[in-house]
N, C-alpha and C positions, 0 to 999 in steps of 0.2 A: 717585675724586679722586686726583691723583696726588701722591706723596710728598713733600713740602714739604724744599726744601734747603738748607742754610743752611752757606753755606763760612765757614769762622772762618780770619780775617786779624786777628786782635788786634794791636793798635798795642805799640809796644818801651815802652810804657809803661802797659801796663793790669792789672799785677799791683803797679804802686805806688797804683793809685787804691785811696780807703776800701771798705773792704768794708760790705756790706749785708744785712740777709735779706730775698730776692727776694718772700717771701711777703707784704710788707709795700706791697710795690709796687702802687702804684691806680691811678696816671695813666700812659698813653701820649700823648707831646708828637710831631707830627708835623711836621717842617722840612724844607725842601728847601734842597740844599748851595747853591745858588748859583754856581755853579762849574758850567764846561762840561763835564769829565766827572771821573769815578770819582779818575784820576790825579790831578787836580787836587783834589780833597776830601783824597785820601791825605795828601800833601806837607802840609795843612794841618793837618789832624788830627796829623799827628807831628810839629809843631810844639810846643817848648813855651813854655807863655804863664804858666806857673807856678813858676817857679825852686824857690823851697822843696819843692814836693813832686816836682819834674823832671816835672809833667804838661802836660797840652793839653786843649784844645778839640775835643770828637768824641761822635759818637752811640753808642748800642752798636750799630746795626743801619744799615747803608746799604743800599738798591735802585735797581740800575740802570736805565737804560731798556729793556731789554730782559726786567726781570724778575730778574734774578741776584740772587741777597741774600749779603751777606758780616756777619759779626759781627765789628765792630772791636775791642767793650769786653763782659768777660760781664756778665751781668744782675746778678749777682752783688756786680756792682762799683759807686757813685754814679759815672757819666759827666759831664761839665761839656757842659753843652749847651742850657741853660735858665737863666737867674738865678732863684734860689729855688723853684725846684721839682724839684734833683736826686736832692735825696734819694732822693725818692716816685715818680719818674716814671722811663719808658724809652725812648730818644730815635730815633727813625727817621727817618732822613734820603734825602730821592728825590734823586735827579742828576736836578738840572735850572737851568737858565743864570739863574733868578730875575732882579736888577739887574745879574749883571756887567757890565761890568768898573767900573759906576759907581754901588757901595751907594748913596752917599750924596748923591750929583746929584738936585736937586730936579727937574728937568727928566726926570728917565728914574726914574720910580718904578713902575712900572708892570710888573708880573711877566708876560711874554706867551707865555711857553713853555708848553704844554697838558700833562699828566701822561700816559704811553702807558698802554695798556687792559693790558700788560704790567707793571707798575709798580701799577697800581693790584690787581691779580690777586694778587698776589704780597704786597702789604701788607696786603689781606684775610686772606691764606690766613697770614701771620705774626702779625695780630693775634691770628688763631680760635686758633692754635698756645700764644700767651702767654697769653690767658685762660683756657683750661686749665693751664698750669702754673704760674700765678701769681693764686693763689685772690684775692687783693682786688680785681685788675685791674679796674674797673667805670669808669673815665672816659677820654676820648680830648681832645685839644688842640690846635691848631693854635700854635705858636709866635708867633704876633704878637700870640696871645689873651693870653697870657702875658708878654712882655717887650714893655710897650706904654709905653719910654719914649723919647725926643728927644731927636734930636743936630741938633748945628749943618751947614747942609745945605752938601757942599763945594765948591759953586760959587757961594755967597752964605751969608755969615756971620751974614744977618739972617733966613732961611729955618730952620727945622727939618724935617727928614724923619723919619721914624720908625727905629730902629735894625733891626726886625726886621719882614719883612712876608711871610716864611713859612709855611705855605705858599701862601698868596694867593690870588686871587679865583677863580683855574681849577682849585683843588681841588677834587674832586667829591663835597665830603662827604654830600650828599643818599644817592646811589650807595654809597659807604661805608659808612655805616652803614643802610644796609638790608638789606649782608651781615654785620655785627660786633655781638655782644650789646655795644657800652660804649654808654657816654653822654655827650653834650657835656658838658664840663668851663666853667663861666663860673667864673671867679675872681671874687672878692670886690672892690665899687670898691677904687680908694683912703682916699674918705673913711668905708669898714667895716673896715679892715684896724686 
């Protein structure tokens, strides 16, 4: 098996995010940017959407379509990249064109961009990597499983779309998890929380 590589590109702001003990970490949430490639993730991820703490919005782990993995935030750190499940969870994000350039168009909701066999290779061979070094590691997620709440859809005000619908229906989780010891993650309804 060949040597698992993982370039670290830490964002200008991932030494102010809260610190965590990684050992504590259970969930792995699985997003895809949305965005046509890597550059364009970039520019937003070093965005900041948090004035008080001068942070952003970013995963700790991106993978390209060709397989490349970069570590934007360490594990080490809570990344913002889930509502209510930063603490616990480790965020992995695929380049891939999900809705651009129109999130929120009821009309184009539809994720049609397929995951490469490179891409999927590669967030196996990172998962198998963090359950070994992140002893509680035992649940995996898809982000829409997770942030499953409505926004006003912006080409009709009387429409709602869903805000998150990553990684979407051509994810291959059957495939995935026949290579990764986790296990799907259901959250709790609403009306058990």
């Amino acid at each position: 098996m060949p040597r698992l590589i993982i370039n670290q590109n830490h964002l200008p702001y991932a030494s102010l995010l809260e610190t965590r003990n990684p050992r504590l970490v259970d969930l792995a949430v699985i997003h895809c940017t949305e965005l046509p490639n890597l550059a364009m993730a970039r520019e937003f991820g070093e965005r900041i959407h948090y004035p008080a703490s001068s942070t952003g919005n970013s995963g700790h782990y991106y993978i390209e379509r060709s397989g490349n993995i970069e570590e934007w935030i360490p594990v080490d750190r809570v990344a913002h990249h889930v509502r209510g499940y930063n603490e616990r969870s480790v965020g992995i994000e695929l380049v891939n064109v999900g809705r651009y350039p129109d999130w929120f168009d009821s009309r184009k909701q539809e994720l049609s961009e397929p995951y490469t066999a490179a891409q999927v290779e590669s967030l196996a061979s990172l998962l198998r990597r963090l359950r070994r070094e992140l002893p509680a590691l035992r649940w995996i997620a898809g982000h829409e499983a997770l942030d499953t709440g409505r926004i006003a859809a912006s080409d009709d005000a009387d429409k709602t779309v869903f805000r998150k619908r990553d990684p979407g229906p051509l994810f291959p989780w059957a495939d995935l998890l026949a290579r990764v010891e986790l296990q799907r993650f259901e959250p709790p309804r609403r009306d058990e929380r």
